[in-house]
N, C-alpha and C positions, 0 to 999 in steps of 0.2 A: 190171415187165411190159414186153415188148419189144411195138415199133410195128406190129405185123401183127397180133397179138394186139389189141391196145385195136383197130385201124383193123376188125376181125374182130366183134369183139363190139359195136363200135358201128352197122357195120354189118347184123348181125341186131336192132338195138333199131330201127332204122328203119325196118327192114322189116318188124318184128313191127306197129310200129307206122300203118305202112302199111295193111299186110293189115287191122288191124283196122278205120281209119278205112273203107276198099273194105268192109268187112262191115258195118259200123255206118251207112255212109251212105246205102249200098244195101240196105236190108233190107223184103221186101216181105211181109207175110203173107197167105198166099194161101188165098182162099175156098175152105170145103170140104173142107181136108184136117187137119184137126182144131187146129188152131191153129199147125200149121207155118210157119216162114219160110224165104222164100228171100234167100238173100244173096251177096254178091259176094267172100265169104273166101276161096273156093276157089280165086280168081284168084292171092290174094299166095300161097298154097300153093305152086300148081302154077308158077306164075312164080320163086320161091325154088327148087326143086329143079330148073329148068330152069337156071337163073343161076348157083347157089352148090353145090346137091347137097344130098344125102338127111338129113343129120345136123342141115344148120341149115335147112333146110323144116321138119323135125318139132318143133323149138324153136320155130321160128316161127308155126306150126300150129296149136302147142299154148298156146302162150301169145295170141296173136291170138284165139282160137274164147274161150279163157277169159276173157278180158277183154271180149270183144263179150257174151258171157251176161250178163257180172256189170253191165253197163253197159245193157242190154237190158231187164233184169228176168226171167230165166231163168236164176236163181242154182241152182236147184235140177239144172241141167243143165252147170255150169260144170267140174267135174273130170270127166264123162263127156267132155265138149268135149276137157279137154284132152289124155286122152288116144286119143280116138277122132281128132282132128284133126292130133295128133302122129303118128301112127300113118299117118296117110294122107298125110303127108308125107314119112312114114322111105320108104312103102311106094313113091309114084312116084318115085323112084329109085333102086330095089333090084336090077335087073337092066340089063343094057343092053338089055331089050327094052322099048321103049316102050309097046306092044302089052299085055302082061304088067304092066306095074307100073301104066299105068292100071287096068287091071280088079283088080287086088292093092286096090289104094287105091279105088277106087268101092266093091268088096265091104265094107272094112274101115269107109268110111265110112255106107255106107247100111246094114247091116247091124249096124254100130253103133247108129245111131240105134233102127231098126229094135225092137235088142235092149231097149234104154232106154225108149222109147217105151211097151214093151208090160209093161216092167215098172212104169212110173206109171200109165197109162192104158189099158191092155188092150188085145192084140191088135187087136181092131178100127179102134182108134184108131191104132197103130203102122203098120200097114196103108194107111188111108189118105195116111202121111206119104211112102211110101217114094218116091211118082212125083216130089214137091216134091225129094230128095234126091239121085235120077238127076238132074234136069233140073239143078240146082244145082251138082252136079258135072262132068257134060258141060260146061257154060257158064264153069265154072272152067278147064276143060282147054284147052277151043278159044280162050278170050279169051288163054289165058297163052300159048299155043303163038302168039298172033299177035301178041303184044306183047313178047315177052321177046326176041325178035331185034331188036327195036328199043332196049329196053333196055340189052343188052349194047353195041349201039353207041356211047351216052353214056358206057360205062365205069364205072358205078354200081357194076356187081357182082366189080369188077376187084377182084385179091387174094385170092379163092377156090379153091383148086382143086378143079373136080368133082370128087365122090368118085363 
């Protein structure tokens, strides 16, 4: 295996394992919305496809969301994560419209859940999660959009090229 390759794949394990530490250590569950959490994953998401691009955000997404479940106690949500989370990481950046592939990825992730939600717990319940999910993703977009310029400056995400 040649050095861009290993320096590539070590690079998404750190960041996988990043994102999930920002999900795990920030996780708040918030009154009232039927046992919803809000969490800080959306951050290493939207910061990965900002940095590296769409293929390794959705590895990292995917694996991140899955690992915060399994370590959470929300096993029973852990492959829905992974690929509702991968998915909203292919999705922000699928176009060069910023515009667009935020709203691609906020649908696919809340909408996601949404779907999951109402198939354990019933619409009603599903329903009350969906506000916790906007707000968790908005918060994932605007913190990544304001840190990953910063990022890129240290050079962390060097050796990628946007896809």
């Amino acid at each position: 295996m040649d050095s861009k390759k290993i320096k590539k794949i070590t690079l998404i394990a750190i960041w996988t394992a990043l994102s999930f530490v920002l999900g795990r250590a920030f996780t708040f569950v918030v009154p009232g919305s039927a046992g919803n959490i809000l969490t800080l994953l959306d951050v290493g998401i939207y910061s990965a496809v900002f940095l590296m691009g769409k293929r390794e955000a959705s590895v990292i997404g995917g694996l991140a969301a899955f690992l915060l479940d399994f370590t959470a106690g929300y096993s029973n949500y852990m492959f829905f994560s992974l690929i509702i989370h991968g998915s909203q990481g292919y999705l922000a950046g699928l176009t060069r419209s910023k515009t667009l592939n935020f709203a691609l990825s906020l649908i696919v992730m809340v909408g996601g859940y949404f779907l999951v939600g109402w198939m354990f717990y019933g619409w009603a319940s599903a329903l009350t999660g969906l506000w916790v999910n906007v707000i968790q993703v908005g918060l994932g977009y605007i913190l990544a959009r304001l840190l990953s310029p910063l990022i890129r400056r240290t050079g962390i995400s060097n050796g990628f090229a946007k896809n």
